[in-house]
N, C-alpha and C positions, 0 to 999 in steps of 0.2 A: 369749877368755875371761879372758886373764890382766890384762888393763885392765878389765873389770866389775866393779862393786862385790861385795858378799858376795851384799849380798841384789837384786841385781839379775837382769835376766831374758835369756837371748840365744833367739832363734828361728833356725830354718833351714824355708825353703822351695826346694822344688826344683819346677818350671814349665816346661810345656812352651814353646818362644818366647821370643820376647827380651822378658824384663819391663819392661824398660825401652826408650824409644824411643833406637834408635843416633843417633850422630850422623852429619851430613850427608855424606853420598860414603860412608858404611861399609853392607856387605850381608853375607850370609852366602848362597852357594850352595846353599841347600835348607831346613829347618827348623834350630832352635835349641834349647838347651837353658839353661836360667839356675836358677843356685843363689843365694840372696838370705839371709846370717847377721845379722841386728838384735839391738844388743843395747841396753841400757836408758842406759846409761853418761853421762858427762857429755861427752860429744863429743871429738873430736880438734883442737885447736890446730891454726889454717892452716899458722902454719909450720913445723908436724910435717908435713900433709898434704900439702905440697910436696914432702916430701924420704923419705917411707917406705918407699917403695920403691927408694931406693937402697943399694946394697950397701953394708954395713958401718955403714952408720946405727941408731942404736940410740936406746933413749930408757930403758931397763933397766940397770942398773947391772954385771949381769952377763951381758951380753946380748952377741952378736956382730955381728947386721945383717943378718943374711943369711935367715931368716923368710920376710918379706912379700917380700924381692928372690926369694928363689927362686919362691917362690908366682904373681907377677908375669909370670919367666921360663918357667914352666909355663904357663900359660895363653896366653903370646905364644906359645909351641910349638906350642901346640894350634889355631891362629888364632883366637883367642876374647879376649872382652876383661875387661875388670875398671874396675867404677864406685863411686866411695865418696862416701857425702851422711853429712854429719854432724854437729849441734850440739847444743844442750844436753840436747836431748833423747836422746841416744844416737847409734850410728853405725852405717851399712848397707852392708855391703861384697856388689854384686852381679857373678856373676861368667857370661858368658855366651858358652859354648861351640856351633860348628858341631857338631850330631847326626848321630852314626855314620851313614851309607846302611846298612849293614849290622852287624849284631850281630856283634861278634868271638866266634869258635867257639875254644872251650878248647882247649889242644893238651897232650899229656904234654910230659914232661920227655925233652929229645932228638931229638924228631919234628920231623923236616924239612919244609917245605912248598914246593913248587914253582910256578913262575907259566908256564904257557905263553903265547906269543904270543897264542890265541885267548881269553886270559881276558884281560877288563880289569883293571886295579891293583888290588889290597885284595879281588881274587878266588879269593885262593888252594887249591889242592885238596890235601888228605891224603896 
């Protein structure tokens, strides 16, 4: 939002499935989830696009770099990927996560949770 103009417009959709088709040899083990931010703006310069996601790269005056690198870093974390198309017409930054198998269950503050051998991973009981 901070590169939009005033009266410009950004969107966010969030979609079940990979909005976008991956590229060749990439899958995702079960279903997907994709968040897709468009904003109306004058596009991003290729060789800003090369380099924005490297750490400490900036293109803000008072800016550090570190932004889109962590943003980046999180999403590689999470095995999920991140696609950006963008010209004069504005830019779309799609970001596309493996979907939890299971709903993470709230826990208090403190509450321990144990995994026995007869539960599979990310099974864990109260």
């Amino acid at each position: 939002m901070q590169a939009s103009p005033p009266d410009g417009e950004v969107s966010i959709e969030v979609l079940r499935g990979a909005s976008e088709p991956l590229p060749a040899g990439l899958s995702f083990d079960g279903e997907a989830v994709s968040l897709r931010v468009t904003d109306s703006g004058t596009g991003i310069p290729p060789e800003i696009r090369e380099r924005m996601f490297d750490p400490f790269f900036t293109t803000k005056a008072n800016g550090n770099g570190l932004g889109l690198a962590v943003v980046h870093r999180a999403i590689e974390a999470h095995r999920g990927l991140i696609f950006v198309d963008s010209g004069p017409q504005g830019t779309r930054f799609t970001v596309i996560l493996p979907q939890a198998r299971e709903a993470a269950k709230p826990r208090r503050s403190g509450e321990r949770r144990e995994i026995t051998s007869q539960e599979p991973a990310g099974s864990a009981t109260p």
